[in-house]
C-alpha positions in Angstrom: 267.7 9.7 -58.8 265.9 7.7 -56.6 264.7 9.0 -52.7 264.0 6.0 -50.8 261.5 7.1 -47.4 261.1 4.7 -44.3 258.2 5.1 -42.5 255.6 3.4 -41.1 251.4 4.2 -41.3 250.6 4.7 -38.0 253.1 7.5 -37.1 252.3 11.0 -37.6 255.6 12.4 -38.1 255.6 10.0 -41.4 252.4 11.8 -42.8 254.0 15.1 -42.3 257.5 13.9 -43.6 255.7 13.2 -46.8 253.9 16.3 -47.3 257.4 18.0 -47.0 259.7 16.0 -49.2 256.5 16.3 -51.7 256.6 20.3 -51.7 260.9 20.1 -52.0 260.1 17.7 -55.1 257.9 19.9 -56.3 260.2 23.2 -56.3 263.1 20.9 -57.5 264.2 21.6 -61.1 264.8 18.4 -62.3 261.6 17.1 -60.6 261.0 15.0 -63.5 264.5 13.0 -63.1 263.6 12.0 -59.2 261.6 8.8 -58.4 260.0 8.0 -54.8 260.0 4.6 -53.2 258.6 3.7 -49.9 259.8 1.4 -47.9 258.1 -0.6 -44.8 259.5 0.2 -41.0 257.5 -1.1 -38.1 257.3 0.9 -35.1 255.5 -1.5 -32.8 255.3 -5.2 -35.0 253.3 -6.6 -31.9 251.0 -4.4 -31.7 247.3 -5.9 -31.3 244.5 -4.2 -32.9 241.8 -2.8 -30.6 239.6 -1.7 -32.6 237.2 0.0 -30.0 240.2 2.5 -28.7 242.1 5.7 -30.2 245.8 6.1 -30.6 245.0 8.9 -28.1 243.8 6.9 -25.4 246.2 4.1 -26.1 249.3 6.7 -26.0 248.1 7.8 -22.2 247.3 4.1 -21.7 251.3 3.6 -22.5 252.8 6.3 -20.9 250.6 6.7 -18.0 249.3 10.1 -18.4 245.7 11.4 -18.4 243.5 12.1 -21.6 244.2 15.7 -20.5 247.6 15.5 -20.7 248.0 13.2 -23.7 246.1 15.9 -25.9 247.9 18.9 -24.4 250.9 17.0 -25.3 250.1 16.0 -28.9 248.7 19.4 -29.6 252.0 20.4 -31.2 251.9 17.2 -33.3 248.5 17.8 -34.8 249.7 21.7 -35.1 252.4 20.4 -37.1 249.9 18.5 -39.6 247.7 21.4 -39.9 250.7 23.3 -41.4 251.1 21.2 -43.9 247.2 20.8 -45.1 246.7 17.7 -42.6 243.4 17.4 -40.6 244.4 15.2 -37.8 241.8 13.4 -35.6 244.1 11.5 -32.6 240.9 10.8 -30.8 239.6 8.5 -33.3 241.9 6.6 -34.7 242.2 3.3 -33.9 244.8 1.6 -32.5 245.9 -1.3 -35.2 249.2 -3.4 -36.2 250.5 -1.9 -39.7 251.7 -4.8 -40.9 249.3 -6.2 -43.3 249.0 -2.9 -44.3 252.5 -2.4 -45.4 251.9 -5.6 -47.7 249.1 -4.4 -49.5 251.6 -1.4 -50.0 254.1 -3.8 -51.5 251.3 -5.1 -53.5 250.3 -1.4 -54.8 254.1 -0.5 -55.5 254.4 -3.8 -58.3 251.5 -2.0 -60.2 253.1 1.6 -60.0 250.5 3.1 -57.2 252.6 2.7 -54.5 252.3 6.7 -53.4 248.6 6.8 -53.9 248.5 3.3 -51.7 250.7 5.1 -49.3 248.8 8.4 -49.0 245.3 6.3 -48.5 246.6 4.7 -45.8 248.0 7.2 -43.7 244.8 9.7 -44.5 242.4 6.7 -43.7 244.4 6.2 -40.1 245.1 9.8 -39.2 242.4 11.6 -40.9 239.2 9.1 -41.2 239.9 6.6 -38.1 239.6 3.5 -40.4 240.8 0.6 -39.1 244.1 -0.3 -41.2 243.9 -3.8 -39.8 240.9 -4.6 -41.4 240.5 -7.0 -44.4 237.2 -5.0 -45.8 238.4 -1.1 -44.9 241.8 -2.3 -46.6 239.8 -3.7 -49.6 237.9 -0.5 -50.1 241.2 1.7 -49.8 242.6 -0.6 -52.7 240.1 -0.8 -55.0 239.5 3.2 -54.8 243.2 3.4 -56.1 242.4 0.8 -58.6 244.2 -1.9 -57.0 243.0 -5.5 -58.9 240.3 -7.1 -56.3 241.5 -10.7 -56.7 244.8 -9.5 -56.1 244.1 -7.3 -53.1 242.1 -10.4 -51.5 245.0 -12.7 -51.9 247.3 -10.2 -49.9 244.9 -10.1 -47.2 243.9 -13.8 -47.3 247.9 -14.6 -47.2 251.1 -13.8 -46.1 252.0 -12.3 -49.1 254.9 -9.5 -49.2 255.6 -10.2 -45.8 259.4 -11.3 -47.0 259.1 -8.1 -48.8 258.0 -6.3 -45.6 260.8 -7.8 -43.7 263.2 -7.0 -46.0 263.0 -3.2 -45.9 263.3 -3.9 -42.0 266.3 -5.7 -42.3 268.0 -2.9 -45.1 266.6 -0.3 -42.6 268.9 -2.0 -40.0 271.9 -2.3 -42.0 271.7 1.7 -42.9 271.2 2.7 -39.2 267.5 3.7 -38.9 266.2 3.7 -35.7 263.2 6.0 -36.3 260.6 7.3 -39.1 260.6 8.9 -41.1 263.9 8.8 -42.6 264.8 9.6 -46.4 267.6 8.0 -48.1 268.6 10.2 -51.3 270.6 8.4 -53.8 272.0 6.0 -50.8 274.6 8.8 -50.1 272.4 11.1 -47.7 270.1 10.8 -45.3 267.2 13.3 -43.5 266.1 11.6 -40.7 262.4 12.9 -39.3 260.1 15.7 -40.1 262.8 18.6 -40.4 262.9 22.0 -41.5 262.0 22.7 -45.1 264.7 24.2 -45.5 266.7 20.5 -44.5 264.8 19.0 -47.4 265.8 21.8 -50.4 269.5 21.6 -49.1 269.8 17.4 -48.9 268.0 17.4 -52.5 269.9 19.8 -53.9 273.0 17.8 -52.0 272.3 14.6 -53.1 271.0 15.6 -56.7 275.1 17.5 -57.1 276.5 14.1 -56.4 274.4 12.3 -58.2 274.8 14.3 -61.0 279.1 14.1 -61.2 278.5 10.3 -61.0 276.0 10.1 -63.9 277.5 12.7 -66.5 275.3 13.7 -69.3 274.1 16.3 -71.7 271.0 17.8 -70.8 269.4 19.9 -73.7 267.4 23.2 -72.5 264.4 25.0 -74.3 263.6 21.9 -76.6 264.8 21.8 -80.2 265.9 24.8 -82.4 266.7 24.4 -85.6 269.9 22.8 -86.5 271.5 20.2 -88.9 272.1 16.2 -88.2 274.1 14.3 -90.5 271.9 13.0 -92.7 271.3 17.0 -94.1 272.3 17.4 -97.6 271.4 21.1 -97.3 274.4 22.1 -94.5 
């Protein structure tokens, strides 16, 4: 069954959205039977990178507030990541379009890495304020997965993936999304943003029911006793 999760690197609810559908895949009996795609959504496809400012002091910037009151405001935010094992650092990251980015995740997911391209992208924006827009931080990131460098450099020298990119946009559209992260299980249910735990077991358990009525199947527990086949002369 596959789960399908838009979201985009630069927001922090995606980061912790992924930590929690990780621990209800984890728990989930047929764990084995449930395959993760992610899928590109940008949040702000204009932004320009500014490299020399944090997504802290561009979020007062936006809204008008003080640095004061932006970090009393996200404290719950990064209180939310620390629950789940995440070391947020809103005061250093900087501020950069996620586009390219999502390409060189496109890139990863046609070589099978696409998770581990996904996780080093949101730890290296949330958790080591490394510039996501940048050809030689976004080389590093893929060659420590064990992304191909001739590859990686003609994503970033390119516009590679970008139909791709756009694509997942446009189905994002046609299945209602207006905000990340949102899970698609099996196209039959959705979980849109960082919910409850408890949201994620019940919508697994949900979608993996329905899934399993329309894909019927024997499924053979505790390995193999003995038995006969027909080729047994003996039984």
């Amino acid at each position: 069954m596959k789960i399908e999760i838009w979201s985009d690197v630069a927001c922090p609810f995606c980061y912790i959205g992924k930590r929690k559908i990780e621990k209800a895949i984890a728990k989930f009996p047929h764990k084995d039977k449930i395959e993760v795609e992610w899928k590109s959504f940008l949040l702000n496809p204009d932004q320009v990178t500014q490299p020399n400012k944090s997504s802290e002091e561009h979020l007062a910037e936006v809204k008008g507030w003080s640095l004061a009151q932006t970090r009393e405001i996200t404290a719950n935010v990064v209180k939310m990541a620390e629950e789940e094992g995440l070391d947020y650092h809103l005061d250093k990251s900087v501020v950069a379009n996620t586009k390219k980015a999502h390409r060189l995740l496109h890139l990863a997911k046609t070589q099978g890495k696409g998770d581990e391209m996904k996780e080093s992208l949101l730890k290296a924006y949330f958790t080591d304020a490394v510039n996501i827009d940048d050809d030689a931080s976004l080389l590093t990131l893929a060659k420590e997965i064990g992304l191909d460098e001739t590859a990686v450099k003609e994503v970033l020298s390119s516009d590679k993936f970008e139909n791709e990119v756009d694509q997942d946009i446009y189905e994002s559209r046609q299945l209602g999304v207006r905000g990340v992260p949102f899970f698609v299980l099996d196209r039959k249910f959705g979980i849109s943003g960082a919910q409850q735990d408890e949201v994620f077991d019940q919508t697994l358990e949900k979608a993996w029911n329905e899934y399993a009525k329309a894909n019927p199947g024997l499924e053979i527990a505790g390995g193999q006793g003995e038995a006969c086949d027909v080729d047994d002369k003996n039984c």
